[in-house]
The first five atom37 places (N, CA, C, CB, O) and aatype in JSON, in Angstrom:
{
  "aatype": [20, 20, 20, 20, 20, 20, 20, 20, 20, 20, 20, 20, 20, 20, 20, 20, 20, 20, 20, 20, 20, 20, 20, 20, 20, 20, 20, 20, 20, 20, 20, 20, 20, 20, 20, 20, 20, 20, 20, 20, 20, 20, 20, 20, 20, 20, 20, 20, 20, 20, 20, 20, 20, 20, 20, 20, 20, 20, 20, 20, 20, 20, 20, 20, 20, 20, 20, 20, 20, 20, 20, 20, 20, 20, 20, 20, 20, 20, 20, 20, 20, 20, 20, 20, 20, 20, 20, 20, 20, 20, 20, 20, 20, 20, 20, 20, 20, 20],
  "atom_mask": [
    [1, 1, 1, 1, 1],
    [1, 1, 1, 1, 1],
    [1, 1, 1, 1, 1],
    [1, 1, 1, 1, 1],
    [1, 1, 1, 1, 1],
    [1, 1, 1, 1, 1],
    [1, 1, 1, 1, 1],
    [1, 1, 1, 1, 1],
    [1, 1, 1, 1, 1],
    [1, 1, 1, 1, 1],
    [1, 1, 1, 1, 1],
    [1, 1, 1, 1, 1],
    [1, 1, 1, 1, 1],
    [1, 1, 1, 1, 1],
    [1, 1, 1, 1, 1],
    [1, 1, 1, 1, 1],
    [1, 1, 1, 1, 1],
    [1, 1, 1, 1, 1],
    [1, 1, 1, 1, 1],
    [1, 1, 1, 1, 1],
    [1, 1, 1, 1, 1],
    [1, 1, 1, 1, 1],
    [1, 1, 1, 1, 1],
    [1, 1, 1, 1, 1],
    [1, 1, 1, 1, 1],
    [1, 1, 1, 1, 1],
    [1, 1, 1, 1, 1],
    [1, 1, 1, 1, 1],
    [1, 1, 1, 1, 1],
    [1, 1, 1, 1, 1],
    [1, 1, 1, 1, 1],
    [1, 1, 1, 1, 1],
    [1, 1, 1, 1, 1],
    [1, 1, 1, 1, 1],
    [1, 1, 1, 1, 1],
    [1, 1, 1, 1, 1],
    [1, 1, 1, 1, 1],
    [1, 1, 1, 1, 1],
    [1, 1, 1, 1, 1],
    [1, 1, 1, 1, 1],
    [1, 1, 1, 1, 1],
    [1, 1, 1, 1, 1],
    [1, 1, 1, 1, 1],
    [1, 1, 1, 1, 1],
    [1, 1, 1, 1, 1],
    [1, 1, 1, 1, 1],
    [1, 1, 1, 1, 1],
    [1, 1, 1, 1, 1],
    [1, 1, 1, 1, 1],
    [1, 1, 1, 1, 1],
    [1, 1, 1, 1, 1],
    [1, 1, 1, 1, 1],
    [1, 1, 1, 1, 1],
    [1, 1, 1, 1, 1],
    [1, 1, 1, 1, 1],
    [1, 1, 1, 1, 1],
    [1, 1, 1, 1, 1],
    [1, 1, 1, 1, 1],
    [1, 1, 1, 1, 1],
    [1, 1, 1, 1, 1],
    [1, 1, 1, 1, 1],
    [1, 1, 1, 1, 1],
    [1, 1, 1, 1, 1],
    [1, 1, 1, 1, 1],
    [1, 1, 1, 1, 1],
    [1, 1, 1, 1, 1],
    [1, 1, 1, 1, 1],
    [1, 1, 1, 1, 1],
    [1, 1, 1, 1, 1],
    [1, 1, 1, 1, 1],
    [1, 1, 1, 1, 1],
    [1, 1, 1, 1, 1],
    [1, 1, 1, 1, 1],
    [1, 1, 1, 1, 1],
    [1, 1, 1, 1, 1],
    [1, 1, 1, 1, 1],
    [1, 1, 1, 1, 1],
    [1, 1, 1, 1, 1],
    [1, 1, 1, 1, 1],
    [1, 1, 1, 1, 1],
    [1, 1, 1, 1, 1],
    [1, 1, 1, 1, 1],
    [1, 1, 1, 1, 1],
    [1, 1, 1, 1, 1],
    [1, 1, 1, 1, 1],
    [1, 1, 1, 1, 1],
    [1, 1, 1, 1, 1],
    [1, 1, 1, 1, 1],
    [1, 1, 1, 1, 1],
    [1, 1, 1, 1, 1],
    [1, 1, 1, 1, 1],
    [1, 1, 1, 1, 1],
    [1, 1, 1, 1, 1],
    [1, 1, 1, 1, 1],
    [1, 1, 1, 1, 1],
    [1, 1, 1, 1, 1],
    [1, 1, 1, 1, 1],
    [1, 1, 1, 1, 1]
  ],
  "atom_positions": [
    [[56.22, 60.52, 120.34], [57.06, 61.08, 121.35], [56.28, 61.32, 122.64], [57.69, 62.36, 120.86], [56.06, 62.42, 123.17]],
    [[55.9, 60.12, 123.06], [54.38, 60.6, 124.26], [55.98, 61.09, 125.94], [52.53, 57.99, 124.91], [57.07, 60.54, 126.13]],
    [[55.66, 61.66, 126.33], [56.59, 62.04, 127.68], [57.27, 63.08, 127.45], [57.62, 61.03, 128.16], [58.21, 63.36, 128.19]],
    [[56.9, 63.97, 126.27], [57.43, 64.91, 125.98], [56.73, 66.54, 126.71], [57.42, 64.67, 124.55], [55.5, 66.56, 126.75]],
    [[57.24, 67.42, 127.1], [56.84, 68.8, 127.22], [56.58, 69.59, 126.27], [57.57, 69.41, 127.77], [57.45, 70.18, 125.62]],
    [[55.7, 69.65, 126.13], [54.91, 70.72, 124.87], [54.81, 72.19, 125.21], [53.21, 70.3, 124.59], [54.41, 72.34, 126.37]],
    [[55.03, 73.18, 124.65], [55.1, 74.49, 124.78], [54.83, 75.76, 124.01], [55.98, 74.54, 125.02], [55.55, 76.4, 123.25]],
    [[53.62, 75.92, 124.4], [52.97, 77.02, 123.74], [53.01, 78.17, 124.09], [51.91, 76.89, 123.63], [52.35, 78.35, 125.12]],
    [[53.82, 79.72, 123.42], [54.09, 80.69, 124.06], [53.64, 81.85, 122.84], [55.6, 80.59, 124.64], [53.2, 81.46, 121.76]],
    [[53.81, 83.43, 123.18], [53.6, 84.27, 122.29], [52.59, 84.77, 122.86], [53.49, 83.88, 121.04], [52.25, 84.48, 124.0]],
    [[51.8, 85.86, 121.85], [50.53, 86.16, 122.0], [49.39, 85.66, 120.97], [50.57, 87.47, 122.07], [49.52, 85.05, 119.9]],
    [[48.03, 86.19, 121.79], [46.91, 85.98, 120.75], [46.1, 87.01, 120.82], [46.11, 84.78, 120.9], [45.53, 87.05, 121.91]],
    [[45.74, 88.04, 119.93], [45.07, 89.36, 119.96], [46.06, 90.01, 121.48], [43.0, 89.15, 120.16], [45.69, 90.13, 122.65]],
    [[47.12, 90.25, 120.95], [47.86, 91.06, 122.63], [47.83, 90.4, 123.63], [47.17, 92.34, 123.31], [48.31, 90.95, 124.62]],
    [[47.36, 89.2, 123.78], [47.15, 88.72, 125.09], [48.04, 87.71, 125.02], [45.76, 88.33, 125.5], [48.0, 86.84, 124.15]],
    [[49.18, 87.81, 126.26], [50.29, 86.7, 126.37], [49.8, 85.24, 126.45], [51.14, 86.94, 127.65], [48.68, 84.99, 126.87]],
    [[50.52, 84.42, 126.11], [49.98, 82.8, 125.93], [51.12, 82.56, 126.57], [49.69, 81.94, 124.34], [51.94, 83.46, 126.38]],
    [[51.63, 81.41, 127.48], [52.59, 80.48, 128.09], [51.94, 79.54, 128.64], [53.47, 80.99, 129.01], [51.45, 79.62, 129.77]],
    [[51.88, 78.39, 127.74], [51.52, 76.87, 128.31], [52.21, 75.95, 127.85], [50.22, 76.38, 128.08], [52.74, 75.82, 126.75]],
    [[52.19, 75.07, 129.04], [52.77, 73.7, 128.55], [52.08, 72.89, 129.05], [54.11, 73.32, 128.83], [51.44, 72.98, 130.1]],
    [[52.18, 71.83, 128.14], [51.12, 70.4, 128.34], [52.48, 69.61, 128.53], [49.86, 69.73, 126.74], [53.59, 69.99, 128.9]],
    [[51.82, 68.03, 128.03], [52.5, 66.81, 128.13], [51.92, 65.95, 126.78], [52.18, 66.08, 129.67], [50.8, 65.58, 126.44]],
    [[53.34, 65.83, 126.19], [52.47, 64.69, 124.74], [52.19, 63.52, 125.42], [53.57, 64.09, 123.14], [52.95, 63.01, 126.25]],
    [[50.89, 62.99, 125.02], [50.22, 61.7, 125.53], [49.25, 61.92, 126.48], [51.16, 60.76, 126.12], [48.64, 61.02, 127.07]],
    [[49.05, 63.31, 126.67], [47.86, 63.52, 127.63], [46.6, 63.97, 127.11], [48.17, 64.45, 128.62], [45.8, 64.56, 127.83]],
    [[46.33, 63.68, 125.66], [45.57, 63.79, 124.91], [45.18, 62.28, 124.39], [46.06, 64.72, 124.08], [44.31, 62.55, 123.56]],
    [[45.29, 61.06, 124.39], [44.98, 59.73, 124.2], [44.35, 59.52, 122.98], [44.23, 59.23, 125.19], [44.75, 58.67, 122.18]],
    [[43.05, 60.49, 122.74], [42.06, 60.13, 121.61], [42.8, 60.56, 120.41], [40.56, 60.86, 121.7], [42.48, 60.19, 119.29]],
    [[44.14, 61.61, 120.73], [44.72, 62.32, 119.32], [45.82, 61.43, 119.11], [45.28, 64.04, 119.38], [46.75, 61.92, 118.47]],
    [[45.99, 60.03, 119.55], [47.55, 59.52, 119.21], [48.01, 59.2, 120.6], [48.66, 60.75, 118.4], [47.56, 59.63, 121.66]],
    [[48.91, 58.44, 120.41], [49.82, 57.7, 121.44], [50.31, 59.17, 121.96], [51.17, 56.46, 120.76], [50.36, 59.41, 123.17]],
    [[50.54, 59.79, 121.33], [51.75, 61.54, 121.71], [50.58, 62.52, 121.46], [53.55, 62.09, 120.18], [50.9, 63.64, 121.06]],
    [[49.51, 62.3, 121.6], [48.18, 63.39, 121.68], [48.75, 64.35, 122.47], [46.66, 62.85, 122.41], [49.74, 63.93, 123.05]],
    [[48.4, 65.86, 122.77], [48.06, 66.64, 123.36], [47.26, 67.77, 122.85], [48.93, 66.85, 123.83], [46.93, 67.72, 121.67]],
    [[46.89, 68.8, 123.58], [46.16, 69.94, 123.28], [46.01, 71.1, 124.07], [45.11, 69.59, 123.07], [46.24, 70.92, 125.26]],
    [[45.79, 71.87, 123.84], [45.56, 73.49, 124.49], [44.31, 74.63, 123.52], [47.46, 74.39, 124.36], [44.16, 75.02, 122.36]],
    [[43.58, 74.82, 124.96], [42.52, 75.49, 124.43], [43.29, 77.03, 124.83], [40.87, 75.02, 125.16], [43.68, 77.37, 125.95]],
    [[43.36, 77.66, 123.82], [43.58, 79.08, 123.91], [43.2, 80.49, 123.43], [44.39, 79.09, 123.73], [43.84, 81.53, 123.33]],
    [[41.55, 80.05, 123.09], [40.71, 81.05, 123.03], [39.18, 80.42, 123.44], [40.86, 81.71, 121.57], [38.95, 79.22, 123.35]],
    [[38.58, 81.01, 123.71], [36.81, 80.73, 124.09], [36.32, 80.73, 122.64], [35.84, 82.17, 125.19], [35.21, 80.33, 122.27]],
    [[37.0, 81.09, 122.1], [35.81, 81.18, 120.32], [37.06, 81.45, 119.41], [34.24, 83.02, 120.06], [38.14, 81.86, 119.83]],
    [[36.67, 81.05, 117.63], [38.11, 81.35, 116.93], [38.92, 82.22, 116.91], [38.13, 81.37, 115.94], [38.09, 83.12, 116.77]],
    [[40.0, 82.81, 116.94], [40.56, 83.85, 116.35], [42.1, 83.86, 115.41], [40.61, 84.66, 117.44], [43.11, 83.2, 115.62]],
    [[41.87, 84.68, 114.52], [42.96, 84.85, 113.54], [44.28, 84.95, 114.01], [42.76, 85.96, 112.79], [44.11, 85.33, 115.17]],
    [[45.59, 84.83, 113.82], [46.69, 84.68, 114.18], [47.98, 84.41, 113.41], [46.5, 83.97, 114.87], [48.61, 83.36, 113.62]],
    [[48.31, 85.1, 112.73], [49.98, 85.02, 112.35], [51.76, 85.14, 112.27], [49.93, 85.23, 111.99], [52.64, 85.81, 111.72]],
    [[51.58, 83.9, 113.31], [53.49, 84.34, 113.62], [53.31, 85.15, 115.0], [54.46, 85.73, 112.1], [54.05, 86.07, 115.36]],
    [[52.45, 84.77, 115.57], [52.09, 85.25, 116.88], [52.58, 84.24, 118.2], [50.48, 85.42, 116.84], [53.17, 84.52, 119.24]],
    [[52.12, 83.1, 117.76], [52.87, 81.94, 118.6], [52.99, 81.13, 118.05], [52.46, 81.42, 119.65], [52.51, 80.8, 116.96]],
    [[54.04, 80.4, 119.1], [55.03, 79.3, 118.84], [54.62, 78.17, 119.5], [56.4, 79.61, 119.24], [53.92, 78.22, 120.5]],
    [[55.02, 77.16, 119.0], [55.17, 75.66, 119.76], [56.56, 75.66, 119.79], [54.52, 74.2, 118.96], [57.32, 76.34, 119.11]],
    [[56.85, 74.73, 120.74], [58.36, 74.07, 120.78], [58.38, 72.41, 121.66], [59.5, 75.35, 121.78], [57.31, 72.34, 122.26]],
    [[58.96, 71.5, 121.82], [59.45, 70.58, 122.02], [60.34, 70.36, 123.14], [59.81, 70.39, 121.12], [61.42, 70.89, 122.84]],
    [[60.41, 69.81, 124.34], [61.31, 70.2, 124.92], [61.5, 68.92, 125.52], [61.15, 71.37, 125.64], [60.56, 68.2, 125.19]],
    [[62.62, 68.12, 126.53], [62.74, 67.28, 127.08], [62.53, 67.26, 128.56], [63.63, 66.98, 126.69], [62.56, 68.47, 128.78]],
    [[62.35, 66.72, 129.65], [62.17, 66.62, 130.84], [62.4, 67.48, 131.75], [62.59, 65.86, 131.1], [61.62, 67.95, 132.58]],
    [[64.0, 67.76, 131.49], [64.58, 68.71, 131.69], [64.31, 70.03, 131.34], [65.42, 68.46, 131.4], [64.79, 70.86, 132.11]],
    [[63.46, 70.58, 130.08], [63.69, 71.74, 129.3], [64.39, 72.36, 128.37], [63.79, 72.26, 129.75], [64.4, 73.54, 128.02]],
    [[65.26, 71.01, 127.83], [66.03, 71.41, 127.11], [65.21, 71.25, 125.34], [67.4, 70.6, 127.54], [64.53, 70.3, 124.94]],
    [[65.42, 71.94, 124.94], [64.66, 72.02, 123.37], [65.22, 70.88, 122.5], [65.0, 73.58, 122.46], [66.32, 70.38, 122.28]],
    [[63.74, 70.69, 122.07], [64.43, 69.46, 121.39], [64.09, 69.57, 119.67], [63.73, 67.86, 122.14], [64.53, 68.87, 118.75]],
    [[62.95, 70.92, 119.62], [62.84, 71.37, 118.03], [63.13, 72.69, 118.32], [61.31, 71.17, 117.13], [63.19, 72.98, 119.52]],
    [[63.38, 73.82, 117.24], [63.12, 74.84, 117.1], [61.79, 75.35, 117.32], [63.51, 75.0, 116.2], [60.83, 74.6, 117.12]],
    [[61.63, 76.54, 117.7], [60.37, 77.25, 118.06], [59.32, 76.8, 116.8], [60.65, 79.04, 118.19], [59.96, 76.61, 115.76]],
    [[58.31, 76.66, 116.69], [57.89, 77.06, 115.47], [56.55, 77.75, 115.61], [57.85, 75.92, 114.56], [55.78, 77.8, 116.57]],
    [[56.47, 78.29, 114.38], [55.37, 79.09, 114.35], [54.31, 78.65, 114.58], [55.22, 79.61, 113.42], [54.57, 77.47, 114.84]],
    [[52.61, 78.85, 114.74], [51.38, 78.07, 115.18], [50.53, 79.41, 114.38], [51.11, 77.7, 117.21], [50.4, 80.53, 114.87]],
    [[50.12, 79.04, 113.29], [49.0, 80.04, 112.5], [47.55, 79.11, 113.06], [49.26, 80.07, 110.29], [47.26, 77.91, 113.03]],
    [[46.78, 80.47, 113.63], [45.0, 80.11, 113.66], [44.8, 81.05, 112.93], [43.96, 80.15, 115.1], [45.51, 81.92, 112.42]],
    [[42.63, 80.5, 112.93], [41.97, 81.02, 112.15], [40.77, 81.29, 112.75], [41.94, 80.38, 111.14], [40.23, 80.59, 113.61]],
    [[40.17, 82.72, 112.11], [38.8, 83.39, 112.6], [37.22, 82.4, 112.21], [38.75, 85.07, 111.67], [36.11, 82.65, 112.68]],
    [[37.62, 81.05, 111.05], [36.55, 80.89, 111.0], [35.92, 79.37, 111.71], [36.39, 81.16, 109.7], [36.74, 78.47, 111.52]],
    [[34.91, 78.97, 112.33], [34.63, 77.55, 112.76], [34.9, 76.4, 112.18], [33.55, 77.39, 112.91], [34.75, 75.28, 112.66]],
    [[35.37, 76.72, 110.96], [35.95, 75.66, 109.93], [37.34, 75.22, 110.31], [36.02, 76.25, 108.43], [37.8, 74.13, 109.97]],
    [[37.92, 76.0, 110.95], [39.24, 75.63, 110.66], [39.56, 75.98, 112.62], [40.19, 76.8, 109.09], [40.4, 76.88, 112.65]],
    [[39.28, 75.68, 113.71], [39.06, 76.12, 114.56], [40.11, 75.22, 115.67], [37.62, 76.19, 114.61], [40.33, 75.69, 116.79]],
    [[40.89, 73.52, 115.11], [41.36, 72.57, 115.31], [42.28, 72.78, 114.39], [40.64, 71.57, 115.35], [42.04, 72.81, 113.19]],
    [[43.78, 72.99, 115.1], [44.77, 72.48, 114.56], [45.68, 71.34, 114.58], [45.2, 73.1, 114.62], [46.41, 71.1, 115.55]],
    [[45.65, 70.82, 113.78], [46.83, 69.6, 114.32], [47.89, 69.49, 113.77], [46.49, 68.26, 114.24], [48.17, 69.7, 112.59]],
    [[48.71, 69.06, 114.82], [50.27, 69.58, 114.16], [50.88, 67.81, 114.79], [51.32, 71.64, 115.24], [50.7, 67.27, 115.88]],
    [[51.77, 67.23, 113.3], [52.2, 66.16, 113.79], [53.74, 67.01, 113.58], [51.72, 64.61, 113.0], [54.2, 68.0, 113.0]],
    [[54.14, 65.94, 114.42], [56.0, 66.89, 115.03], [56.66, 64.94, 114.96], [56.05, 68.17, 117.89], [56.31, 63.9, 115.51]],
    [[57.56, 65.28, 114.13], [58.21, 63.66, 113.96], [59.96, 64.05, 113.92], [57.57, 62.71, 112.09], [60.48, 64.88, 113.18]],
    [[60.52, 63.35, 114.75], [61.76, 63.2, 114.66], [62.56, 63.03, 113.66], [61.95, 62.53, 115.2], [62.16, 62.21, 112.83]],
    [[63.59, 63.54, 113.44], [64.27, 63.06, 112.09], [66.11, 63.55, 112.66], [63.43, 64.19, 110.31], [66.59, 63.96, 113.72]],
    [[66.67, 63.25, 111.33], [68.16, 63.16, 111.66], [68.41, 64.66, 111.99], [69.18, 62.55, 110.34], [67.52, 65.44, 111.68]],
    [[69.69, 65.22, 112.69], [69.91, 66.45, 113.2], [70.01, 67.06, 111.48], [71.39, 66.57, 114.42], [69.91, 66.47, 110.4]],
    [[70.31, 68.84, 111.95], [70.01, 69.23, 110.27], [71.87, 69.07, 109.48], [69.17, 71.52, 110.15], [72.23, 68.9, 108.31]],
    [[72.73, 69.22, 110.9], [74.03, 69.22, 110.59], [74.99, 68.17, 111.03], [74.43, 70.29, 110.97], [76.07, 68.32, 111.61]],
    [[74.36, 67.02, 110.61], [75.34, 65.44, 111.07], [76.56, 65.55, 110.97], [75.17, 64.1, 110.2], [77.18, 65.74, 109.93]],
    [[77.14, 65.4, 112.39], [79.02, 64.56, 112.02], [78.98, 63.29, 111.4], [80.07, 64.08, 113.56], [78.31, 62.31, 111.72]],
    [[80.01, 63.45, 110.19], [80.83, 62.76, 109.51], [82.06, 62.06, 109.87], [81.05, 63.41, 108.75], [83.01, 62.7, 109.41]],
    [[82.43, 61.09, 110.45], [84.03, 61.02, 110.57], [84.35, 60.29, 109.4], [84.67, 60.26, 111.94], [83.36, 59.75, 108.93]],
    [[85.6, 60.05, 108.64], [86.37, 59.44, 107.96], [86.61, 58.21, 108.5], [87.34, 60.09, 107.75], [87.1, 57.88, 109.58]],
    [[86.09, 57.44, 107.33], [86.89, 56.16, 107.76], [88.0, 55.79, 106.92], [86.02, 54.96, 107.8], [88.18, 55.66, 105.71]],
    [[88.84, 55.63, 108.21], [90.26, 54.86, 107.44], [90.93, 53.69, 107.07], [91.08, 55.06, 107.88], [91.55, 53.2, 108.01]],
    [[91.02, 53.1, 106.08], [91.24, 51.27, 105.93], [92.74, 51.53, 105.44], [90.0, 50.15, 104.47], [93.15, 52.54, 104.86]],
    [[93.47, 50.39, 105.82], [94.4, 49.81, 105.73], [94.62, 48.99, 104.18], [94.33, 49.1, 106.88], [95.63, 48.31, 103.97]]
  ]
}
């Protein structure tokens, strides 16, 4: 999904986060790479912030979702693949034959 608006919001240790990138402005992570540095060194984090998806416009194109980090250098890189799929509540019409 490279041309997409990426959006990172919430906090981290109290401190407000609001960024947005661009998928594909990361190259080395994928055709739809991006990234955001949002601490100088690790820190722990649960249900604190969100990613979301959005189109050109701003209109959402996933639900918020959650973004768990971690305090240790091991785990300091998250990667999150985000793949399209069918809506969760598809119209059905009837088909009618003769």
């Amino acid at each position: 999904m490279p041309g997409k608006i990426i959006k990172l919001d919430g906090t981290l240790q109290g401190t407000p986060i609001n960024l947005l990138g661009v998928s594909g402005g990361e190259i080395k992570l994928g055709p739809a790479g991006f990234a955001f540095k949002i601490a100088d060194q690790p820190v722990a984090s649960n249900a604190t912030l969100f990613m979301q998806v959005l189109d050109i416009t701003g209109a959402a194109l996933t639900p918020r979702m959650a973004v768990q980090t971690y305090a240790d250098c091991q785990r300091n890189f998250i990667l999150l693949n985000v793949k399209a799929t069918l809506r969760q509540n598809p119209t059905f019409f009837p088909m009618i034959r003769k």
